[in-house]
NUBALUM-948383 format. One record per atom (N, C-alpha, C): residue in one letter; x, y, z. Coordinates in steps of 0.05 Angstrom, whole numbers, padded with zeros to 5 digits, always signed. Atoms other than C-alpha are relative to their C-alpha. Last residue first. Layout:
N
AXYZ/...
This chain:
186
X-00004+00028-00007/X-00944-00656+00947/X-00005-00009-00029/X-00020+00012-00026/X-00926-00589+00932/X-00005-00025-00003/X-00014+00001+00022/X-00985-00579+00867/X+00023-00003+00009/X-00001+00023+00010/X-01037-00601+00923/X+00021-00002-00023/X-00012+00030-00014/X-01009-00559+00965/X-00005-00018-00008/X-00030-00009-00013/X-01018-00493+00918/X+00015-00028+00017/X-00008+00018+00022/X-01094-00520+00904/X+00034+00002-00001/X+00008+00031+00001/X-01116-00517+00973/X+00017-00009-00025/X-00012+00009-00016/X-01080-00449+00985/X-00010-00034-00001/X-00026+00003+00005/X-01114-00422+00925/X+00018-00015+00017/X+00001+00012+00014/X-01185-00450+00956/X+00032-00001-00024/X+00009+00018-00008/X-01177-00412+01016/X+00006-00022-00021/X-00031+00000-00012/X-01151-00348+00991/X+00000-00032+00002/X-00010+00011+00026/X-01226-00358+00938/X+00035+00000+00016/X+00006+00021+00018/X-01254-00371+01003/X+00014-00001-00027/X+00000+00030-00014/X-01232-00321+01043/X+00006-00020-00007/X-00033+00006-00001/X-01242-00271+00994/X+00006-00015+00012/X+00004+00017+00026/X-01321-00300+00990/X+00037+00005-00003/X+00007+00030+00007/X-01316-00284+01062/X+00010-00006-00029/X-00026-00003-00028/X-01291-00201+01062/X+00013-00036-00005/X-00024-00006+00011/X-01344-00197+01007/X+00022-00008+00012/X-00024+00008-00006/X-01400-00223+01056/X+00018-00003-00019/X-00019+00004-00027/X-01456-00185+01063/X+00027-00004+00004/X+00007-00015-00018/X-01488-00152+00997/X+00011-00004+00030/X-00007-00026+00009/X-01442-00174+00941/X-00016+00021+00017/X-00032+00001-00004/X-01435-00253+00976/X+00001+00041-00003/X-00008-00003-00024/X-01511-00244+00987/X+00032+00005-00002/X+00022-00029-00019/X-01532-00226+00917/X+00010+00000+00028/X-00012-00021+00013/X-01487-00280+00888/X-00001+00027+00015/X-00027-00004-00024/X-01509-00330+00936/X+00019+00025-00012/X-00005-00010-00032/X-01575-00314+00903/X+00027-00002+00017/X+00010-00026-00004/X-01552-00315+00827/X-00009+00010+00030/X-00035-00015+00004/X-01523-00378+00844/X-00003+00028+00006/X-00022+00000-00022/X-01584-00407+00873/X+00030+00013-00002/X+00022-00007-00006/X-01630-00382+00801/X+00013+00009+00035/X-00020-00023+00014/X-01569-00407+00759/X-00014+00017+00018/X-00029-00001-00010/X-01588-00481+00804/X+00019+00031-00011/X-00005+00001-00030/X-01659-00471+00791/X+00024+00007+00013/X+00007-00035-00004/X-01659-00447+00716/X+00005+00004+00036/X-00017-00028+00004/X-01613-00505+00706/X-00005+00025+00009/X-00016+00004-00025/X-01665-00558+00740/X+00028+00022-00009/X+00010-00005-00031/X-01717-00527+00699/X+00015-00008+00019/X-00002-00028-00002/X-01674-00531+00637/X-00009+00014+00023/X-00033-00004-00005/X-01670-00608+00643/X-00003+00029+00007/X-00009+00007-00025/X-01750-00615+00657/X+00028+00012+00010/X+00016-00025-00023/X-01770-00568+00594/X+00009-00005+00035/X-00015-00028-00013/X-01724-00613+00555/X-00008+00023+00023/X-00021+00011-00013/X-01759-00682+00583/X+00021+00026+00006/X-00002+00000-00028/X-01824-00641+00563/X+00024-00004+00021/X-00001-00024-00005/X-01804-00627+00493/X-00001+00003+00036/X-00033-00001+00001/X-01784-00698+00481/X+00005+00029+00019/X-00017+00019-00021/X-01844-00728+00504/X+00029+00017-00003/X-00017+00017+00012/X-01890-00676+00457/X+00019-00013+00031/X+00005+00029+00010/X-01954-00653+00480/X+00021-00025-00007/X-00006+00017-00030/X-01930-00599+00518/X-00008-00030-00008/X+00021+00000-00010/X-01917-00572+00438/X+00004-00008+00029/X-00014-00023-00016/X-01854-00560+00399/X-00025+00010+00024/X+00010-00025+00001/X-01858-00619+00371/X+00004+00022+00024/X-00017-00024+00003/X-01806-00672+00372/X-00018+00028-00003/X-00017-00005-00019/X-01847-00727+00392/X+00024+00026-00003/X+00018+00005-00021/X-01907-00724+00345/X+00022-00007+00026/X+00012-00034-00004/X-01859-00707+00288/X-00014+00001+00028/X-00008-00020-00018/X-01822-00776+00295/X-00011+00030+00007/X+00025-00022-00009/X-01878-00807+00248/X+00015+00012+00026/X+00030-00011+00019/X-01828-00860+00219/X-00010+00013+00020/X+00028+00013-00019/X-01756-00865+00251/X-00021+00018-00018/X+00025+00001+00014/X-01701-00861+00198/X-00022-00010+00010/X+00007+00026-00013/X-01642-00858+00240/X-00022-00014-00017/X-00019+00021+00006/X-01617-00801+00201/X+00000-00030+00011/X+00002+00004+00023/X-01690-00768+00213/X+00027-00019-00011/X+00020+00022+00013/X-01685-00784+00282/X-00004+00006-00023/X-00011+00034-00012/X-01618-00757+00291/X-00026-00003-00004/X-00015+00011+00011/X-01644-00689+00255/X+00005-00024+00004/X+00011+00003+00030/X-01712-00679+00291/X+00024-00014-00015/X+00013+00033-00007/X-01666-00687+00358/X-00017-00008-00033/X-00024+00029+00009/X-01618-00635+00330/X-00016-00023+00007/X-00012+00001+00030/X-01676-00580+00312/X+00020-00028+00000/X+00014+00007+00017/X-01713-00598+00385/X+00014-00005-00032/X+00000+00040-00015/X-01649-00587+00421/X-00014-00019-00019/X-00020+00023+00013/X-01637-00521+00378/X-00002-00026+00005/X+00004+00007+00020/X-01708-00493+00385/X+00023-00016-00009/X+00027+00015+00011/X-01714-00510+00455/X+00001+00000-00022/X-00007+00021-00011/X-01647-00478+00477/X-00015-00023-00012/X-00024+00011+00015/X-01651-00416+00438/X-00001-00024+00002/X+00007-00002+00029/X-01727-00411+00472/X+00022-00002-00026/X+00017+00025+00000/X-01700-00424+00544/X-00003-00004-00035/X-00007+00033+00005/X-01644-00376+00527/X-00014-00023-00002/X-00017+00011+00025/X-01688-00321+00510/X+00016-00018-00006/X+00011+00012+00026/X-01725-00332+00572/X+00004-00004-00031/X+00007+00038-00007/X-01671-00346+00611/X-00022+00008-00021/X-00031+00030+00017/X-01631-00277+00591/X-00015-00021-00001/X-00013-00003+00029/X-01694-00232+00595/X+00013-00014+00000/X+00019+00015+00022/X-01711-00265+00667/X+00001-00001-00028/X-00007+00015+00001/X-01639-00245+00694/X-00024-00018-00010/X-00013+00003+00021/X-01654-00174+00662/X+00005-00036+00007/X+00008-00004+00029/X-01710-00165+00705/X+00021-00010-00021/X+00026+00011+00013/X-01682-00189+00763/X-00005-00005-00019/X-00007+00033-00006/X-01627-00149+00763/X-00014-00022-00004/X-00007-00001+00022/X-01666-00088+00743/X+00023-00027-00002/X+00022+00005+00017/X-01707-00098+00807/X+00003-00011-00034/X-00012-00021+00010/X-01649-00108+00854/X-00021-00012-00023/X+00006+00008+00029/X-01675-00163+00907/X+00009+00032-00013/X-00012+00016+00015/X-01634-00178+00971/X-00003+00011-00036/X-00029+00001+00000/X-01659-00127+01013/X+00026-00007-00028/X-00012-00025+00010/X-01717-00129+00992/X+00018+00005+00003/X+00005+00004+00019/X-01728-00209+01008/X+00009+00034-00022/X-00020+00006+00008/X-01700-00194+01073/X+00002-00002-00032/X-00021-00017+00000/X-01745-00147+01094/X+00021-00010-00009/X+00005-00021+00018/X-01804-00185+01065/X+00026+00016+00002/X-00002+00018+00026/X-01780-00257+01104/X-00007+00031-00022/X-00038+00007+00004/X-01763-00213+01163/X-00009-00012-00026/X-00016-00016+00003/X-01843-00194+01169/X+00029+00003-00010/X+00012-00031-00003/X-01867-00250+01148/X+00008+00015+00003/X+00029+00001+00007/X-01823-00321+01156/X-00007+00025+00013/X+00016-00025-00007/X-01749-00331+01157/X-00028-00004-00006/X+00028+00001-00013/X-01720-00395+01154/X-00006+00016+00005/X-00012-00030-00018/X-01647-00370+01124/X-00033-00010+00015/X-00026-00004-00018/X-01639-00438+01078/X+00004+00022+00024/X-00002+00017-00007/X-01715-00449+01060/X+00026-00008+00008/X+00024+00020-00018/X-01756-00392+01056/X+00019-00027+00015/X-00004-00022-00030/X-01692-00346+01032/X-00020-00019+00017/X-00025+00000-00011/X-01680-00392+00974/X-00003+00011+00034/X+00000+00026-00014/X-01756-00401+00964/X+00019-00006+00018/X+00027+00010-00033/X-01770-00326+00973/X+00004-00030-00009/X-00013+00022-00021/X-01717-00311+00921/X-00014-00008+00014/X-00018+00018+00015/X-01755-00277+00865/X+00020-00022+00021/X+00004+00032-00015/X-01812-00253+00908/X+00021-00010-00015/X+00000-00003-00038/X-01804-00178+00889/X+00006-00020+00015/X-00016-00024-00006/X-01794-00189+00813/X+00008+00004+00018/X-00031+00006+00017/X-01827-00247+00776/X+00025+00017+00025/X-00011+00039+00005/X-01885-00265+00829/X+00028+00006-00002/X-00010+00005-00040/X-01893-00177+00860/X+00014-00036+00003/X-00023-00020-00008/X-01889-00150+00779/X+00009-00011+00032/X-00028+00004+00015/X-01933-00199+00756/X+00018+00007+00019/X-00004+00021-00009/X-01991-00182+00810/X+00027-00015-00002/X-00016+00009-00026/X-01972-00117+00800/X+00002-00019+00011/X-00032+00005+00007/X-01980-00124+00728/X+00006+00004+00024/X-00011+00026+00020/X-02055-00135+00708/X+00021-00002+00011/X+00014+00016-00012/X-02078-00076+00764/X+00009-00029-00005/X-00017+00001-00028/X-02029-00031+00733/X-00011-00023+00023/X-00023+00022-00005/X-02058-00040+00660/X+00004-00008+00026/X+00020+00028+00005/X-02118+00009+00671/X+00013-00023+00002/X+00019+00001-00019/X-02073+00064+00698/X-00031-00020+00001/X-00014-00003-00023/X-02014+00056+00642/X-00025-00008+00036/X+00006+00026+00005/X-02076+00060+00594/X+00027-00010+00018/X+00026+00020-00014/X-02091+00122+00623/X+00007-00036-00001/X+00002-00010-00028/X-02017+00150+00625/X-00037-00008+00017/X-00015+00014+00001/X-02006+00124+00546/X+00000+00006+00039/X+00016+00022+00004/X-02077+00165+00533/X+00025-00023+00002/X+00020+00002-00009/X-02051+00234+00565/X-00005-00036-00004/X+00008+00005-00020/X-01982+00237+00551/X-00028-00008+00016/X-00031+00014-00016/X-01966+00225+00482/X+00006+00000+00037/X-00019+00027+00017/X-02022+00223+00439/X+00020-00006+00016/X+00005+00018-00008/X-02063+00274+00491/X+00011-00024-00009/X+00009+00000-00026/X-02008+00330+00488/X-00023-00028-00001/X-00021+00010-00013/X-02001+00314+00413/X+00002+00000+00025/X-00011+00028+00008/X-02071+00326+00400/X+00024-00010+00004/X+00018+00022-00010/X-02079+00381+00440/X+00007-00020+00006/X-00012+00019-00021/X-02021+00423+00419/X-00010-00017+00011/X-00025+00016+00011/X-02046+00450+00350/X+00011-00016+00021/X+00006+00010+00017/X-02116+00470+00385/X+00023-00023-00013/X+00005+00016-00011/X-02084+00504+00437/X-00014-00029-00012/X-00016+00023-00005/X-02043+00539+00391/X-00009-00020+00014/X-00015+00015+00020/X-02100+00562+00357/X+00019-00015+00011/X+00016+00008+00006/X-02144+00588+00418/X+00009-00020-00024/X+00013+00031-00020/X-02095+00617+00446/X-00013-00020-00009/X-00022+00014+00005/X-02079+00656+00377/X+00004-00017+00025/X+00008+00020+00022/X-02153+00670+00372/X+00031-00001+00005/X+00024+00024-00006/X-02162+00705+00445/X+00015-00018-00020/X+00023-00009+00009/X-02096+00759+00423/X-00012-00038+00010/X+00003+00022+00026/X-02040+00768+00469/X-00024-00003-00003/X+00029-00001+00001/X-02018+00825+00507/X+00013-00028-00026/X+00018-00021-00003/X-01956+00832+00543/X-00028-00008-00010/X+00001-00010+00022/X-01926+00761+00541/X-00022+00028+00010/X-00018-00019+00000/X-01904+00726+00600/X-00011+00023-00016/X+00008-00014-00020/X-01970+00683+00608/X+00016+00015+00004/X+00004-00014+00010/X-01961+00660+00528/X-00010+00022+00031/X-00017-00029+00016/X-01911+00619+00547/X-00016+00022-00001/X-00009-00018-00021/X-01957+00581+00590/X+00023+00017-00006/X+00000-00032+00014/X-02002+00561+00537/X+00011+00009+00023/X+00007-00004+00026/X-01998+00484+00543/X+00001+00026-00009/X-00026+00020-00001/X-01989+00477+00621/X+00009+00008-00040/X-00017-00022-00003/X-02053+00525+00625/X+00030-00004+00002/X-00012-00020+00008/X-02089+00484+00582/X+00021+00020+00010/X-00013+00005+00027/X-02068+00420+00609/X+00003+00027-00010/X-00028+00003-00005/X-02091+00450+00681/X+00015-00006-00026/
């Protein structure tokens, strides 16, 4: 099948000679397996490694939200969960956090190093590392974990407000003008 994918120009052609099959097929090989063949095996070796991934980060991304405000379980808990989830959404809302996490950690860490060096504490290194070992690093790791949570709940009411209730969230923001409107009356 490659070859005949590979030399299928030459199946129009009145006559064509053995050795110029035989050449191009040659010249096309190698690129034919460089670029589809051996990025389509190792694709098929990988896939085992990454659907696990792919079903934690990706598929399951709300299943606590949904587990524990909408009580669903099994069947409904999968239909809702797809519903909800937009793959490239997802995806990109892990890209942002983990590059923020990692902005976040090296600046926190950089200003805490600073203030204890202007403080002039001895052997501060051993708390400011960038390790699990360090006290400091952990306390940040804690804060950011209750951020990722709460951007994590947004991002779901987000998803529901833009899949159910549009109609609502106007409501709510009418709702909330009208609150602030009487408080600027009285």
């Amino acid at each position: 099948v490659p070859l005949f994918h590979m030399n299928a120009r030459w199946l129009f052609e009145e006559r064509v000679a053995d050795r110029t099959i035989w050449k191009d097929t040659t010249r096309t090989f190698f690129p034919f397996l460089i670029r589809i063949v051996i990025p389509y095996l190792v694709q098929l070796a990988l896939a085992p490694l990454l659907l696990p991934l792919w079903n934690v980060l990706i598929r399951s991304f709300y299943r606590p939200e949904v587990l524990f405000l909408e009580g669903l379980r099994g069947r409904d808990l999968r239909r809702r969960i797809s519903s909800l989830t937009s793959a490239f959404q997802v995806f990109t809302f892990w890209i942002f956090h983990a590059i923020l996490f990692w902005v976040a950690m090296y600046l926190s860490l950089t200003f805490c190093e600073a203030v204890l060096e202007l403080l002039r504490v001895q052997n501060f290194q051993q708390f400011t590392g960038f390790n699990l070992a360090s006290p400091l690093f952990l306390l940040l790791l804690m804060l950011y974990s209750i951020f990722f949570a709460v951007s994590r709940f947004l991002f779901y009411v987000d998803a529901r407000t833009y899949l159910e209730a549009w109609d609502l969230e106007l409501q709510l923001i009418r709702g909330l003008d009208e609150m602030t409107s009487q408080k600027r009356i009285s």
